[in-house]
C-alpha positions as CSV (number, residue, x, y, z in Angstrom):
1,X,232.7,53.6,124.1
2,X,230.6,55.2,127.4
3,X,233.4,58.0,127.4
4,X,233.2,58.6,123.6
5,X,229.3,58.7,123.7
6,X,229.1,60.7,127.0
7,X,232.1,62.9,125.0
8,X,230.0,63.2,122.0
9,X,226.6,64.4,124.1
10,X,228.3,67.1,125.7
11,X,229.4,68.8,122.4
12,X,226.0,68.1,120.8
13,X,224.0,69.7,123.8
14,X,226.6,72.7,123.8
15,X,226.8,73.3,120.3
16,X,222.7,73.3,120.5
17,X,222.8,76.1,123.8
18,X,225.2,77.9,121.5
19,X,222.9,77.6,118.2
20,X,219.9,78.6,119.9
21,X,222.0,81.4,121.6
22,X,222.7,82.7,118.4
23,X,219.8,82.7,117.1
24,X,217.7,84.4,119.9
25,X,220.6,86.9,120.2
26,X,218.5,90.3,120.6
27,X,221.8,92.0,118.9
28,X,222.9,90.3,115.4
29,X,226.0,92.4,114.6
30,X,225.1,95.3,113.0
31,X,224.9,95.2,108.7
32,X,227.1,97.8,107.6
33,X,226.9,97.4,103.6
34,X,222.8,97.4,103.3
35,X,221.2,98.6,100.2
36,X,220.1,101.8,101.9
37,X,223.6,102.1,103.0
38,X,224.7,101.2,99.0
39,X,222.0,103.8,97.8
40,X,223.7,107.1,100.5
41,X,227.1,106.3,99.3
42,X,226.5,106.5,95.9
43,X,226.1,109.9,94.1
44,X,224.6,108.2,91.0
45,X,221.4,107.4,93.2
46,X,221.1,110.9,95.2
47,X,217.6,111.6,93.4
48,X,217.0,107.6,94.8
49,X,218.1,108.4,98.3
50,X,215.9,111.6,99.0
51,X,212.6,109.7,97.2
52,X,213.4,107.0,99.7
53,X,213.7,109.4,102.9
54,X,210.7,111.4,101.6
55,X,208.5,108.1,101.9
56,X,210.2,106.7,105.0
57,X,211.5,103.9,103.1
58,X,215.3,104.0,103.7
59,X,214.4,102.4,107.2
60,X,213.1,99.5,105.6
61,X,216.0,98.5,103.3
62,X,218.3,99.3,105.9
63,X,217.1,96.5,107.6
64,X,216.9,93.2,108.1
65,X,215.5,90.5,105.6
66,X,216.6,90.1,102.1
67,X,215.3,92.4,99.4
68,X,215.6,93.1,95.8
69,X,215.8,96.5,94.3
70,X,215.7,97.6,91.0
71,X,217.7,101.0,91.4
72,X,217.0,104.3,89.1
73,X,220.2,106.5,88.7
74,X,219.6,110.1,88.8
75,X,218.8,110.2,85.1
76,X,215.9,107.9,85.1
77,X,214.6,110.1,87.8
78,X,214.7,113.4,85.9
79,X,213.3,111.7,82.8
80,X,210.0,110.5,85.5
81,X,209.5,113.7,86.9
82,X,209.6,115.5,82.8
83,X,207.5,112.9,82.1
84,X,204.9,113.3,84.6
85,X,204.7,116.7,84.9
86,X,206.4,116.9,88.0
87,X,209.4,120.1,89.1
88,X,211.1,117.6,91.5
89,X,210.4,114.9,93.9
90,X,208.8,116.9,96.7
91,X,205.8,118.0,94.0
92,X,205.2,113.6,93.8
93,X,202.5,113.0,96.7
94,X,204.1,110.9,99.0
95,X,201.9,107.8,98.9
96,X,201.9,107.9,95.0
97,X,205.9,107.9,95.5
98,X,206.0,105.3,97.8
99,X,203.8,103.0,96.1
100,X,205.8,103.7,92.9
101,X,209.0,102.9,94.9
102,X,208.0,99.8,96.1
103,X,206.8,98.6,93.0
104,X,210.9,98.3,92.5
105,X,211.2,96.5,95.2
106,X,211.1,92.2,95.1
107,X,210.9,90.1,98.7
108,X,214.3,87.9,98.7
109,X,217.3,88.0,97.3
110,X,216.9,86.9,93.6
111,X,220.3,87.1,91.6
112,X,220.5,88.1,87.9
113,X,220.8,84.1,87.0
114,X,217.7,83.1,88.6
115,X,215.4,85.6,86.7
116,X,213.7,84.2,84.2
117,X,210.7,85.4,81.7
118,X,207.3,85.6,83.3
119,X,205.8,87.4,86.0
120,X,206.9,88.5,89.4
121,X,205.2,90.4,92.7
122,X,206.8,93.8,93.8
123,X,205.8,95.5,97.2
124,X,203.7,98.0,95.9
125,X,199.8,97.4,96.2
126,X,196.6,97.8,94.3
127,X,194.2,99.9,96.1
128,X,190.8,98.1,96.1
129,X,192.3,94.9,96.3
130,X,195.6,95.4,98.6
131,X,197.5,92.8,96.4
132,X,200.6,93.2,95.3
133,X,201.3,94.5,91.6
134,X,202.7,92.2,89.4
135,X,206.2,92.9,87.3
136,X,206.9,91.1,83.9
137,X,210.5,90.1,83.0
138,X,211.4,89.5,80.0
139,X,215.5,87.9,79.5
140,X,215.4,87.2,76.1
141,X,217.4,90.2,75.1
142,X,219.5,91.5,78.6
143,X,216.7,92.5,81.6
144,X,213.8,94.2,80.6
145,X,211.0,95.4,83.4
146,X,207.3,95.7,82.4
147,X,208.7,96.7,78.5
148,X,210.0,100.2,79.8
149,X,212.9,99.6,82.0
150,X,216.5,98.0,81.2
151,X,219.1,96.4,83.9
152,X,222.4,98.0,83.5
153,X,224.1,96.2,86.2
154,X,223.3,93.2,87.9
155,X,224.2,91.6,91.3
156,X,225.2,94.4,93.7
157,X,225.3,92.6,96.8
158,X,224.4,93.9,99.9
159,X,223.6,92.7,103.4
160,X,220.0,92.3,103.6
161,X,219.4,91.7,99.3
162,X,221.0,92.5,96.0
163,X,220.9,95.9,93.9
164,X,220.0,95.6,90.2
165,X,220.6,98.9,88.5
166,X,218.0,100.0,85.9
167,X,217.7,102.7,83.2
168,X,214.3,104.0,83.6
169,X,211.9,104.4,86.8
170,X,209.5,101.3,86.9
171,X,206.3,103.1,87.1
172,X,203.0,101.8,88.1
173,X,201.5,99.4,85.3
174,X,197.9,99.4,84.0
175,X,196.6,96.3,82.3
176,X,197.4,97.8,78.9
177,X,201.3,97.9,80.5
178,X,201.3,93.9,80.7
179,X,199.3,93.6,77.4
180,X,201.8,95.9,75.7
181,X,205.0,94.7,77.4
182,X,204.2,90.7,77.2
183,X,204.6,89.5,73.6
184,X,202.3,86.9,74.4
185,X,199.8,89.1,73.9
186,X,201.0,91.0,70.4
187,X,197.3,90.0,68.8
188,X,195.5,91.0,71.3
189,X,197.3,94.9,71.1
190,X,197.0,94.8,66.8
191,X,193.3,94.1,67.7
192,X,192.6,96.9,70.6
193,X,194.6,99.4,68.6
194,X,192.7,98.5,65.3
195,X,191.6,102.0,63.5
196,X,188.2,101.2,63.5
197,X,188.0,100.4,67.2
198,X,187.5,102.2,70.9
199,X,190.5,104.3,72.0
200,X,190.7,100.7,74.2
201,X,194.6,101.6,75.1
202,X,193.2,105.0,76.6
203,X,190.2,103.2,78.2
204,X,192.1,101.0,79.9
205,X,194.7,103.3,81.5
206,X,192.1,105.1,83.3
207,X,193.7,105.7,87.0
208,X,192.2,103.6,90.0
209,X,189.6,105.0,91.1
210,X,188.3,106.6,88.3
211,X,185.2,104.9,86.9
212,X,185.0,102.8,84.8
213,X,188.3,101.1,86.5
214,X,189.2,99.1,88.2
215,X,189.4,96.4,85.3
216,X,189.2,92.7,84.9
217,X,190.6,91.6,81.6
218,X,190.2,88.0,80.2
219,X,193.6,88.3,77.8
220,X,193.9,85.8,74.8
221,X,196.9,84.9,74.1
222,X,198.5,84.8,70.4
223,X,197.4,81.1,70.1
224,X,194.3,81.9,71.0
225,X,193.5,84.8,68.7
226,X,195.4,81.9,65.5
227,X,192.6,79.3,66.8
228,X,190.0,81.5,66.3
229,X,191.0,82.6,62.6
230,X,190.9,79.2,61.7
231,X,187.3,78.5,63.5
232,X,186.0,81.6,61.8
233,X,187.4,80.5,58.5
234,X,189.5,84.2,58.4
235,X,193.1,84.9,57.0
236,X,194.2,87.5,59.3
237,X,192.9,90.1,61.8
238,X,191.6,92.5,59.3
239,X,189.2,90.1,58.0
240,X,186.6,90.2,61.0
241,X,184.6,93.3,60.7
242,X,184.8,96.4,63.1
243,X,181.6,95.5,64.8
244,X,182.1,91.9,65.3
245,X,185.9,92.4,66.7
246,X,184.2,95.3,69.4
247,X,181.7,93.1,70.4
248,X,184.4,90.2,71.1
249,X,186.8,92.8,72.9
250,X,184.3,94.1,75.2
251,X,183.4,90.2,76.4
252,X,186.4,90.0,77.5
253,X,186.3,92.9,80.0
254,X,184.6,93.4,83.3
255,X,184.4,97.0,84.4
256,X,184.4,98.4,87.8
257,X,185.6,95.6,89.7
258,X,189.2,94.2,90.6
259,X,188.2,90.2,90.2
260,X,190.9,87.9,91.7
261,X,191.2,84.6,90.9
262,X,189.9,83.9,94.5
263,X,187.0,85.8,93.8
264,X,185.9,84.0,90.9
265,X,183.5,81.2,91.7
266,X,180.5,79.2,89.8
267,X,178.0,81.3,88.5
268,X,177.6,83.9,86.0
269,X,180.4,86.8,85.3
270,X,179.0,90.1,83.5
271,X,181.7,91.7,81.0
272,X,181.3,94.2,78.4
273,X,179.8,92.2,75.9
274,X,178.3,89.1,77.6
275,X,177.5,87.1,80.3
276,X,180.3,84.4,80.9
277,X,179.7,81.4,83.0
278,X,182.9,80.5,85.4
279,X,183.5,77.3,86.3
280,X,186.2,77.9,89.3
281,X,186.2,73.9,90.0
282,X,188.6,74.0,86.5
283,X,189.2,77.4,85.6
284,X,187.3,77.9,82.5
285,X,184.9,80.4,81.1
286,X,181.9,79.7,78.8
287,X,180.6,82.1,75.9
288,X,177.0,82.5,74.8
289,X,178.1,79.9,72.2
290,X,179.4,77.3,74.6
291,X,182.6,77.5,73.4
292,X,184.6,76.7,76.6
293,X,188.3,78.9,77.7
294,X,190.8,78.2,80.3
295,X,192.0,80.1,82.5
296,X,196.0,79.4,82.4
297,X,197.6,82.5,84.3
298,X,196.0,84.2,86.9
299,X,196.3,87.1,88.9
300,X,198.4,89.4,86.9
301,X,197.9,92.5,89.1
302,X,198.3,96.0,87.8
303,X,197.5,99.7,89.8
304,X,194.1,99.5,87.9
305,X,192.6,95.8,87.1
306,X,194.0,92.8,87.2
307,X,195.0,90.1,83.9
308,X,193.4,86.3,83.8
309,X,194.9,84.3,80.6
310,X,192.8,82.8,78.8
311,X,193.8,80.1,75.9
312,X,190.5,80.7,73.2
313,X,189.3,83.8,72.5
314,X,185.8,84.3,73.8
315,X,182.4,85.6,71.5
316,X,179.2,87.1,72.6
């Protein structure tokens, strides 16, 4: 029994050496199939391959850690640069291309299976704040990105992630991109893009840093918007009047300022319309009226403002 334990403490300490050896080892073999790697070998990506040299990413996802990328073929990137108003890549400033790269680009390895419909962070940052944008996915019909962008093959494996090919480039979302791409909020779009109201869609796509972004936006959801039909005693939408629904839009909107959830704290929140009271102790917001809101999803970053959601629709 001595021998056998005396046996058994040998291996156990030299397995250990050789564990911690290999971990510490200053030279892990070499990955030879990395997504960098994936992206150079594949013509299909060429347009992929220079934006990534251009913004000294290729480095990066070439190598270590794991990674998820949401790869534009060659035609996604034509269709970007018509779109934008750009002759090629080199005409894209370099930080705005970056930026707009990483914002394809998820930390880990996540596998088709294991998205599912909500909210995600990329790598790509909001300017004022530094946080990372937010991406919504939607599964309910195949892989949709931020409402724009379609998977078109899933699960290319590599050594430091997985590739997800996609039809479109993901560009970088405003606050009316989540409130346009999340059906959640359908109510909340038929009411900003009412005839009778503020070009609100065109307000709040204004570019960071261009006043009057960034944006803070309180977002009822489609509940929310039901609830306060009933409390107001209306059929539908079109029954408030013009006035009255501006007046409730603009409370929910804080101009000039990128307020995290972190950043909200007791006191007294100017919007648009109103003065809210925040209570941070249980995420909720008080009207004028009293009438109390939680707050049930937070930090839904885009490039200009970031998205609270709320569950009642607030009134000034």
């Amino acid at each position: 029994m001595k021998n056998l334990l005396k046996i058994s403490l040998i291996v156990f300490i030299t397995l250990g050496f050789a564990s911690c050896s290999d971990d510490n080892d200053p030279n892990p073999d070499p990955q030879t199939n990395t997504i960098a790697d994936f992206v150079a070998s594949n013509d299909d990506y060429s347009s992929l391959k220079a934006a990534l040299d251009k913004t000294d990413l290729t480095t990066t996802l070439a190598g270590q850690g794991d990674f998820t990328v949401f790869a534009p073929n060659n035609a996604a990137f034509a269709a970007f640069l018509n779109a934008n108003g750009f002759a090629s890549l080199d005409d894209v400033p370099t930080d705005l291309l970056k930026n707009v790269l990483l914002n394809h680009v998820v930390s880990g390895k996540v596998m088709a299976a294991d998205l599912t419909t909500g909210y995600i962070n990329t790598l790509a940052t909001e300017a004022s704040s530094g946080a990372n944008l937010s991406m919504y996915v939607n599964i309910s019909s195949g892989v949709k990105l931020n409402g724009i962008s379609t998977v078109t093959s899933a699960d290319i494996e590599a050594d430091n992630g997985v590739i997800h090919a996609v039809n479109a480039v993901i560009s970088l979302p405003t606050v009316v991109t989540f409130a346009t791409a999340d059906p959640t909020f359908a109510t909340l779009v038929a009411a900003l893009t009412r005839a009778d109201q503020p070009d609100y869609v065109s307000i709040l796509s204004t570019p960071e840093g261009t006043s009057p972004a960034p944006f803070t936006v309180f977002a009822p959801t489609n509940d929310a918007f039901a609830a306060l039909l009933v409390e107001l005693g209306a059929n539908s939408l079109s029954d408030i009047d013009g006035p009255t629904l501006t007046a409730a839009l603009n409370t929910h909107v804080i101009a000039g300022a990128n307020v995290r959830a972190a950043d909200l704290t007791d006191g007294t929140v100017t919007t648009l319309g109103a003065d809210l009271v925040v209570d941070a102790t249980n995420a909720t917001l008080t009207d004028p009226n009293g009438r109390v809101s939680n707050i049930i999803v937070v930090d839904v970053q885009a490039v200009n403002g970031v998205v609270h959601v709320i569950d009642k629709v607030l009134l000034p």
